[in-house]
C-alpha positions as CSV (number, residue, x, y, z in Angstrom):
1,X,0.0,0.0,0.0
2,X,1.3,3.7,-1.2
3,X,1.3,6.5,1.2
4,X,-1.7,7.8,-0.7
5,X,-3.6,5.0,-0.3
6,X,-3.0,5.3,3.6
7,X,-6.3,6.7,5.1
8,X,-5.3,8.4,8.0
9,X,-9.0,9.2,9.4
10,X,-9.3,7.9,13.0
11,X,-13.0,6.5,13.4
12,X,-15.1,7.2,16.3
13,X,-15.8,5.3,19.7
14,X,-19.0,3.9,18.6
15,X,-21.4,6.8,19.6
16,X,-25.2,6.1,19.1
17,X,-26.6,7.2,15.4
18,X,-26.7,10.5,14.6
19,X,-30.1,12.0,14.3
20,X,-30.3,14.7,11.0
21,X,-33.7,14.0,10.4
22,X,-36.9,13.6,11.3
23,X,-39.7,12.3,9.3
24,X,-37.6,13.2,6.0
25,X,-37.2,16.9,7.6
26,X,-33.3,17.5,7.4
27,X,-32.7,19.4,10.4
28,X,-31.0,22.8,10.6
29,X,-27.2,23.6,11.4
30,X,-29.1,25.6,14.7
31,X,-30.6,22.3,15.6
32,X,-27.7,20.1,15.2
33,X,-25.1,22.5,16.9
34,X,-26.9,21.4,20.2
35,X,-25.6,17.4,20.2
36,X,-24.4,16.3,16.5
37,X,-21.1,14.7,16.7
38,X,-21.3,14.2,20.4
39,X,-22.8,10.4,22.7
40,X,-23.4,11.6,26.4
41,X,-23.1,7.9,27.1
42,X,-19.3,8.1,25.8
43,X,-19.2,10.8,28.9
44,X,-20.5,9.4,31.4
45,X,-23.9,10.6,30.9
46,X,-22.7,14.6,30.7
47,X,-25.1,16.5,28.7
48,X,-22.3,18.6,27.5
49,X,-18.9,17.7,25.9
50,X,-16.3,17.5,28.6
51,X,-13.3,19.3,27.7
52,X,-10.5,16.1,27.2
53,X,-7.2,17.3,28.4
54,X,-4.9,14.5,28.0
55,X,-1.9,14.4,25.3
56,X,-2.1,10.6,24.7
57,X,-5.3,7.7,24.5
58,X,-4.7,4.1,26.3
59,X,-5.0,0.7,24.4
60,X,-7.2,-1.4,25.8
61,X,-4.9,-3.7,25.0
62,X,-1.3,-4.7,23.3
63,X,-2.8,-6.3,19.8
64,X,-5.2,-3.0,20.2
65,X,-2.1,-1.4,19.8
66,X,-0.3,-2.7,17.3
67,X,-3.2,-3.1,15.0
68,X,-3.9,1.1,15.3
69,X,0.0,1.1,14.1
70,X,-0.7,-1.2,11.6
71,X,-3.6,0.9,9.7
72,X,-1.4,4.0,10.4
73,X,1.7,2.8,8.4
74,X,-0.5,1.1,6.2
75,X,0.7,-2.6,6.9
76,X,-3.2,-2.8,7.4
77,X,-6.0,-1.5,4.9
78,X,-8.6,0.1,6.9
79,X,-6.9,3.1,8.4
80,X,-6.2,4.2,12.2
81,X,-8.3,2.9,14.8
82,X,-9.4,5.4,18.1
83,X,-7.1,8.0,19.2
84,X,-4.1,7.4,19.5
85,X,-2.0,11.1,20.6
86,X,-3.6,14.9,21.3
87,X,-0.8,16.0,17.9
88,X,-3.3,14.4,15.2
89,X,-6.9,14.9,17.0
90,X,-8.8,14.2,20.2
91,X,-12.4,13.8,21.0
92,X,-13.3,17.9,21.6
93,X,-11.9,18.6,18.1
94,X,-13.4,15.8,16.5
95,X,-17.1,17.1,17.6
96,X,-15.8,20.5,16.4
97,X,-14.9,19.7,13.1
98,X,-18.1,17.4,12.9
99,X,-20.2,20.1,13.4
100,X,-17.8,22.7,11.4
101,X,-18.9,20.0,8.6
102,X,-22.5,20.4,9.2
103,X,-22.4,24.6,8.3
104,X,-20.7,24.1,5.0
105,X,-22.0,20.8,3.8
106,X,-19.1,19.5,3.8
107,X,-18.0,15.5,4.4
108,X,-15.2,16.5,6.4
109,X,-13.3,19.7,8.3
110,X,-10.2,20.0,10.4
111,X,-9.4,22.2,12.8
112,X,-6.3,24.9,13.6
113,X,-4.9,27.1,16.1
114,X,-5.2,29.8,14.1
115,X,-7.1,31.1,10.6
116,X,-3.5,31.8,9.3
117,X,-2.0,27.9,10.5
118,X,-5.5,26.8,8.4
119,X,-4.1,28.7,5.7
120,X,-0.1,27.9,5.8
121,X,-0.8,24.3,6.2
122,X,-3.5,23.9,3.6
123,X,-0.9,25.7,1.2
124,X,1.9,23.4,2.0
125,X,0.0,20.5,1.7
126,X,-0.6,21.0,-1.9
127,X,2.4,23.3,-3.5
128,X,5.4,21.8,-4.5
129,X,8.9,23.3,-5.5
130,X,8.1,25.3,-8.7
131,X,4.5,25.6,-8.7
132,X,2.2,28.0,-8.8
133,X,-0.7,29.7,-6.8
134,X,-3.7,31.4,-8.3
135,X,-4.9,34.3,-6.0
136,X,-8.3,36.7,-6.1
137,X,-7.1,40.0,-4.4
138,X,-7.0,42.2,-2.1
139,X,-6.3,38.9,0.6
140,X,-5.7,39.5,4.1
141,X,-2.1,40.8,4.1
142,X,-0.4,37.4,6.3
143,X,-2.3,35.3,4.0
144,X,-0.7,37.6,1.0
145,X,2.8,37.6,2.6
146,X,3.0,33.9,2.9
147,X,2.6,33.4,-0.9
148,X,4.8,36.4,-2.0
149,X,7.5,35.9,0.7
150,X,7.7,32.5,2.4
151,X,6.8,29.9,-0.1
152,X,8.5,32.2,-2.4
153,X,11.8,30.7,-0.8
154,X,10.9,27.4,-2.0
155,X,10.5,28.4,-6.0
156,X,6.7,28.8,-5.5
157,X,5.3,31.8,-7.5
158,X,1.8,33.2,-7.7
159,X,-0.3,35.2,-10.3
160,X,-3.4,37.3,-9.3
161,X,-6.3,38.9,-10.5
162,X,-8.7,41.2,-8.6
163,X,-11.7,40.2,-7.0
164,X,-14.3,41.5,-8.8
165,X,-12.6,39.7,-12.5
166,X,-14.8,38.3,-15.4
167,X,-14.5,35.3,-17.1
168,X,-12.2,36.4,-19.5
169,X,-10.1,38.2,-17.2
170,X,-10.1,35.0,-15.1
171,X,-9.3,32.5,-18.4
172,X,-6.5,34.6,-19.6
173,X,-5.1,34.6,-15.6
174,X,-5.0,30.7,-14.9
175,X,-3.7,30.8,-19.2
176,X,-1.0,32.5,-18.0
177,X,-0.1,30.6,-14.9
178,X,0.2,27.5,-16.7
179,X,2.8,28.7,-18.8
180,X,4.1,30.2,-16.0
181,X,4.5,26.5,-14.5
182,X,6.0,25.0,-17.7
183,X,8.5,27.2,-17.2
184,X,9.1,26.8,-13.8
185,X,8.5,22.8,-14.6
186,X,5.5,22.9,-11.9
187,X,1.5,23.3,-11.5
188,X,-0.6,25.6,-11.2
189,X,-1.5,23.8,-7.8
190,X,-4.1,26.1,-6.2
191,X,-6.6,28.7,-6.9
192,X,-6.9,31.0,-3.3
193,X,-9.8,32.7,-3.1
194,X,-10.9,35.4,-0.5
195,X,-14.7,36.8,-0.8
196,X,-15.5,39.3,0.0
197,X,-12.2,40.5,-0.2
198,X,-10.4,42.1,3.1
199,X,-11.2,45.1,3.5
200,X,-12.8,46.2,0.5
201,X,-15.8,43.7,0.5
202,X,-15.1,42.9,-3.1
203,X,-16.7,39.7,-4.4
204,X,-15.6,37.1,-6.3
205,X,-17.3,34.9,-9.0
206,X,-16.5,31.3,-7.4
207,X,-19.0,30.0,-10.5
208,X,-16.8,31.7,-13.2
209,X,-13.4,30.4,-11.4
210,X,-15.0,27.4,-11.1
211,X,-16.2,27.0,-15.1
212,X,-12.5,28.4,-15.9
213,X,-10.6,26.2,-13.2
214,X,-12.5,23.5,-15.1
215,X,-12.0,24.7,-18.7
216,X,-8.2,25.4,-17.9
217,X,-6.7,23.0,-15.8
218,X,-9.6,20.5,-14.9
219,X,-10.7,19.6,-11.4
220,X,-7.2,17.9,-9.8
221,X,-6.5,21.7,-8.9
222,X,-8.4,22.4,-5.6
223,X,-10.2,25.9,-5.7
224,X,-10.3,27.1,-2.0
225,X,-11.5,29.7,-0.6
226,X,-12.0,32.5,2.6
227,X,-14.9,32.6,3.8
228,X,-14.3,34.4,7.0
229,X,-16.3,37.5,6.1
230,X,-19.4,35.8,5.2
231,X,-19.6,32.1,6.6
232,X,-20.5,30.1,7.6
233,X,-24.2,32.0,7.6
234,X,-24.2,33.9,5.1
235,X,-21.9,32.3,2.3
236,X,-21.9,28.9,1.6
237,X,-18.8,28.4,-1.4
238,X,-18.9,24.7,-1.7
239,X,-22.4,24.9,-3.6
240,X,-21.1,27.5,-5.7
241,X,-17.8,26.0,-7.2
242,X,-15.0,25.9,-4.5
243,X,-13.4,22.8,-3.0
244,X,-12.1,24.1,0.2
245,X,-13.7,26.5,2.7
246,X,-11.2,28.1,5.1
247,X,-11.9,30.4,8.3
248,X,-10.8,32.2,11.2
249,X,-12.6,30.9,13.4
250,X,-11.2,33.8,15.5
251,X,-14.1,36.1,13.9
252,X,-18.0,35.4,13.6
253,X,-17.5,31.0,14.6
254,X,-15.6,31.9,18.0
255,X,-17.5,35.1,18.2
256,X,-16.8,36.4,21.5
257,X,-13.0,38.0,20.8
258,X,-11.8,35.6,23.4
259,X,-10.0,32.8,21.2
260,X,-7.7,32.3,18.3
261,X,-8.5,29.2,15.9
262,X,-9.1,28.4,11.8
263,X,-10.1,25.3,10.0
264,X,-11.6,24.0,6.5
265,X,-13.6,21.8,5.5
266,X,-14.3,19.9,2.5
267,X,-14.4,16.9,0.7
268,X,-12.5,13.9,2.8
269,X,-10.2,13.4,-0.7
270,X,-8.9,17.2,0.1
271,X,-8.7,17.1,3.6
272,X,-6.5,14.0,4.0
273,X,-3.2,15.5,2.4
274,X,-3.7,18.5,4.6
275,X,-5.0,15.9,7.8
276,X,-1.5,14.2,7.1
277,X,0.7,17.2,7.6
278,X,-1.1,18.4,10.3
279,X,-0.1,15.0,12.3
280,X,3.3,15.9,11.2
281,X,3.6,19.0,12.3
282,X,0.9,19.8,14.8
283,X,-0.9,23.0,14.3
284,X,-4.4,21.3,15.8
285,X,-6.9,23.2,17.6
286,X,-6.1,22.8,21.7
287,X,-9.5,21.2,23.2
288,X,-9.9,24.2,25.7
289,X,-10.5,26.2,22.3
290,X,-12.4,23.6,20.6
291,X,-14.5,23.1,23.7
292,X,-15.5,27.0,23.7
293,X,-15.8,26.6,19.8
294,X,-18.4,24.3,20.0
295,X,-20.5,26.4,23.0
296,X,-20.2,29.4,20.5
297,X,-21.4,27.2,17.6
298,X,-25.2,27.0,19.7
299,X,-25.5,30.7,19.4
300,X,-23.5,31.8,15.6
301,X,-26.9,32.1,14.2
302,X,-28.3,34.1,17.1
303,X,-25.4,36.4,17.3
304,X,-24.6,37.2,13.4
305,X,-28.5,37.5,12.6
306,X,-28.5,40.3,15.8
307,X,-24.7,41.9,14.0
308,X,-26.6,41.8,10.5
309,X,-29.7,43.3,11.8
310,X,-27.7,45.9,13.3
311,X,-25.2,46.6,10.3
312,X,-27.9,47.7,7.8
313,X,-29.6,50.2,10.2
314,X,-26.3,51.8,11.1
315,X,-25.6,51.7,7.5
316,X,-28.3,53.3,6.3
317,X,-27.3,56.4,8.7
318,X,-24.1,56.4,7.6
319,X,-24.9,56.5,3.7
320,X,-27.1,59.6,3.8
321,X,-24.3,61.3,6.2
322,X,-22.5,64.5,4.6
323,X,-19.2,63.6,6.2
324,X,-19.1,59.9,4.6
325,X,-18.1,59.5,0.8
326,X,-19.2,56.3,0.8
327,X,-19.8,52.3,1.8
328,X,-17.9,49.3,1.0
329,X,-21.3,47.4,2.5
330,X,-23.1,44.6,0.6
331,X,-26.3,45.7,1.4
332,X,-25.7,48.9,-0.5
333,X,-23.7,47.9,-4.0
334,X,-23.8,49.7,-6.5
335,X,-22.1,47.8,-9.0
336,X,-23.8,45.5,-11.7
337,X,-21.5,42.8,-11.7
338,X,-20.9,43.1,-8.3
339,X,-24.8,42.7,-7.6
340,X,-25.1,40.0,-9.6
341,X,-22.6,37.7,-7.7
342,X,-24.3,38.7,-5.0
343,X,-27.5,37.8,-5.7
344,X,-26.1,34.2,-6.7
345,X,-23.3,33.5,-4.4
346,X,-24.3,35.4,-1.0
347,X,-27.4,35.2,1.7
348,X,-26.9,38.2,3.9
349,X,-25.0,41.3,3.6
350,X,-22.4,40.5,6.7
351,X,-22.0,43.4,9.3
352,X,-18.3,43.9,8.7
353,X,-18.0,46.9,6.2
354,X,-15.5,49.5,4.7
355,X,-16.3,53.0,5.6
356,X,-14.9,55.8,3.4
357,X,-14.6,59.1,4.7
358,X,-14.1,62.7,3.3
359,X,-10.5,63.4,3.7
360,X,-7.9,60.8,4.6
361,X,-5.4,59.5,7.4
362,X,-5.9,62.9,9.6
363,X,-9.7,62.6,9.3
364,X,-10.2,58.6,10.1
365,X,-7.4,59.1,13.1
366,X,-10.1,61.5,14.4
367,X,-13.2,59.8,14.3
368,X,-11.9,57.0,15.2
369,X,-10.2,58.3,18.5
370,X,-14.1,60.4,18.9
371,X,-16.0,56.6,19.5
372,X,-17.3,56.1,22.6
373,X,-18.8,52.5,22.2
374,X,-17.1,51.1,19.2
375,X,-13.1,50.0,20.2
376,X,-10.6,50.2,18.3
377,X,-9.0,47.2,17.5
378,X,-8.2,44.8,14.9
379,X,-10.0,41.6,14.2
380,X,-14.0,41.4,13.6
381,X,-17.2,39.1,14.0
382,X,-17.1,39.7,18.3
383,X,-20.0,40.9,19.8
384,X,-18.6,43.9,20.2
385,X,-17.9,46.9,17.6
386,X,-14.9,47.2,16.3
387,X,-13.6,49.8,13.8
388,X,-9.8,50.1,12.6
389,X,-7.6,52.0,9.9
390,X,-6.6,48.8,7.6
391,X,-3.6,51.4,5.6
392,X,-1.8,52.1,8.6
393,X,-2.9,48.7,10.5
394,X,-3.6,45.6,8.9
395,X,-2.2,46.1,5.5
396,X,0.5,48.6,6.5
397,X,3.2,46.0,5.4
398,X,1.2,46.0,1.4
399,X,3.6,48.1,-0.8
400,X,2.0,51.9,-0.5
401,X,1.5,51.2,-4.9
402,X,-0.5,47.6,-4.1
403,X,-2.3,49.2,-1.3
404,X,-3.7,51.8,-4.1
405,X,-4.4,48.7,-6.4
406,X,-6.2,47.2,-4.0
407,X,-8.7,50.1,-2.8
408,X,-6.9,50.3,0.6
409,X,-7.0,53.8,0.8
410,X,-5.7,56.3,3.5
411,X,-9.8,57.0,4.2
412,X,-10.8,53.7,4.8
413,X,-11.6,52.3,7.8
414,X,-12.9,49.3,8.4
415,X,-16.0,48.3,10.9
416,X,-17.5,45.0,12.4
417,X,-20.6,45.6,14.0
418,X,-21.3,43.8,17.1
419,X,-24.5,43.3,19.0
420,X,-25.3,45.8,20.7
421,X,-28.3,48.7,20.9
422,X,-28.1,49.3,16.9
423,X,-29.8,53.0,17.9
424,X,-26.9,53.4,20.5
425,X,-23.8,52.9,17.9
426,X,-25.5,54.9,15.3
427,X,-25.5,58.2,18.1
428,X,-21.6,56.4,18.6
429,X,-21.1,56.9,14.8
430,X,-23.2,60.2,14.7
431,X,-20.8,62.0,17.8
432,X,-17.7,60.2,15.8
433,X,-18.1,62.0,12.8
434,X,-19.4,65.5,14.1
435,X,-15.0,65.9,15.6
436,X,-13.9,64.9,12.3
């Protein structure tokens, strides 16, 4: 048996059958978040998950032992039996990542310490020495970085195209990466989505890169994609095209700015290359985080209806304000094309938004040292209001030219609506704007 035969899975303890319907009804994500993945009879009866802090898993006995060893080198069809070591998974991250699977509708998700370990270790998986990544831009400037600078080192180069491209645009990009790869005697090994873009809220066309991917370099070269903005409520990529979803969960999963974690989640022939390095070199979720990440999964719904809710009222005062030159909010595009990959590819507007003001650096400094409620931080999806100044922040390390490209501008700043009083951040954003 071949490495890639191995299957490196570890099947479960034998829980009792999973309920998902009910008289042919599939039940919601909302529903399932409550139980799916977990057997309180596994837990001594516990009607929540206990958190499992141990680094290693006993044998109940020696063959036990040998024949989990056995389907993990592959001397064995069949794969892994049980756990086996905290390094490749354990049972709070397993009923994370089962119900991470259920949001997406996806056959299988792992689980990171961070969005950006998701990303890194997704990318290693699948480039080699001289290939080549596909990117959508503007992406979030470490996810950016990591392709330009780091895998760079290793002989991997990237071509991009901007978010909002059409199919021609996008044909003539992946026709020129595949040259690009002869030369280099790679692949064109990914195409990296993010949509909507970071911080610009520019969308991309998953069903054109899809038909193009297809057309180009057929469907062996996995089509992944950000979804942090968006998901997993409002954005479901996997029934529009991509292969991989990829999130912080950090943002609108964890929800409470009180953790750092990422994962994706696909189909189980994508996730096992990434599943295998993972084991290699760690990177998993801890099960303290998982833990919380599963509590926060019962209320996602809840708390990003409440942010959405919120984000199109304050919104709507911000648009007709004489101060503000405009919105970077999907509610509110005024694009064609734009529209029309929103009305295909998106179920909600989001509550995180670019705000443009009249003036620049001088005159987003000032409002943004004026709020009251809002803080100023990085990050987004809490349930608290954040705002932040993405040039001289986040993307301060983009090249000033790339920044321009991008729609980065010096008046920009970006907001993530929490949940609070919607009428007590728009007199937050109204006081805000009268010092600037």
């Amino acid at each position: 048996m071949s490495d890639h035969d191995i299957d490196p899975t570890s099947p479960r303890m034998a829980p009792k059958p999973e309920v998902t319907k009910i008289n042919g009804r599939e039940l919601k994500p909302s529903t399932l978040m409550m139980g799916h993945g977990f057997d309180p009879v596994l837990s001594e009866g516990s009607l929540k998950a206990p958190i499992f802090l141990t680094s290693t898993f006993a044998f109940p006995s020696a063959a036990d032992g040998k024949r989990h060893f056995e389907g993990i080198t592959g001397k064995r069809p069949g794969g892994a039996d049980g756990l086996v070591y905290s390094r490749f998974n354990a049972p709070n991250q397993e009923i994370l990542e089962d119900r991470l699977s259920v949001w997406d509708g996806a056959e299988d998700a792992l689980s990171f310490s961070s969005g950006m370990t998701a990303i890194c270790v997704l990318m290693l998986a699948y480039a080699s020495q001289n290939d080549v990544i596909v990117h959508s831009g503007p992406l979030y400037a470490a996810s950016e970085g990591f392709v330009a600078k780091i895998l760079a080192k290793f002989g991997v180069t990237y071509v991009d195209f901007p978010a909002g491209a059409t199919r021609e645009q996008i044909d003539a990009v992946l026709e020129k990466a595949r040259k690009q790869a002869d030369e280099q005697g790679g692949k064109v090994c990914m195409v990296y989505l993010e949509s909507p873009g970071n911080p610009t809220n520019a969308l991309v066309d998953i069903e054109s890169v899809r038909d193009a991917r297809n057309a180009a370099l057929g469907e062996d070269c996995p089509i992944a994609i950000d979804n942090t903005f968006l998901g997993p409520l409002w954005q479901r990529p996997l029934e529009h095209g991509a292969d991989i979803v990829v999130y912080s969960l950090t943002k609108y999963v964890g929800g409470h700015s009180d953790l750092v974690a990422g994962s994706i989640a696909g189909a189980k022939k994508w996730m096992d290359p990434v599943r295998m390095l993972r084991n290699t070199m760690g990177g998993i979720c801890d099960p303290n985080t998982a833990w919380m990440l599963c509590r926060s999964l019962e209320t996602v719904e809840l708390r990003m209806s409440r942010a959405g809710e919120n984000a199109a009222k304050v919104c709507d005062f911000l648009s007709k304000h004489p101060k503000v030159e405009g919105l970077g909010y999907l509610g509110m595009i005024k694009d064609a094309r734009q529209q029309d990959i929103y009305d295909r590819h998106c179920l909600g507007a989001g509550s995180t938004f670019s705000l443009l003001l009249k003036g620049g650096e001088a005159e987003c400094f000032r409002f943004l040292d004026s709020l009251k409620i809002a803080k100023l931080a990085v990050s987004l999806g809490g349930t608290e209001t954040l705002a932040s100044h993405p040039a001289s922040m986040t993307h301060l390390s983009v090249a000033e030219g790339r920044r321009a490209e991008l729609g980065i501008s010096d008046n920009l700043v970006r907001i993530s609506i929490g949940i609070e009083d919607a009428d007590d951040l728009i007199a937050d954003f109204e006081q805000a704007l009268e010092a600037v």
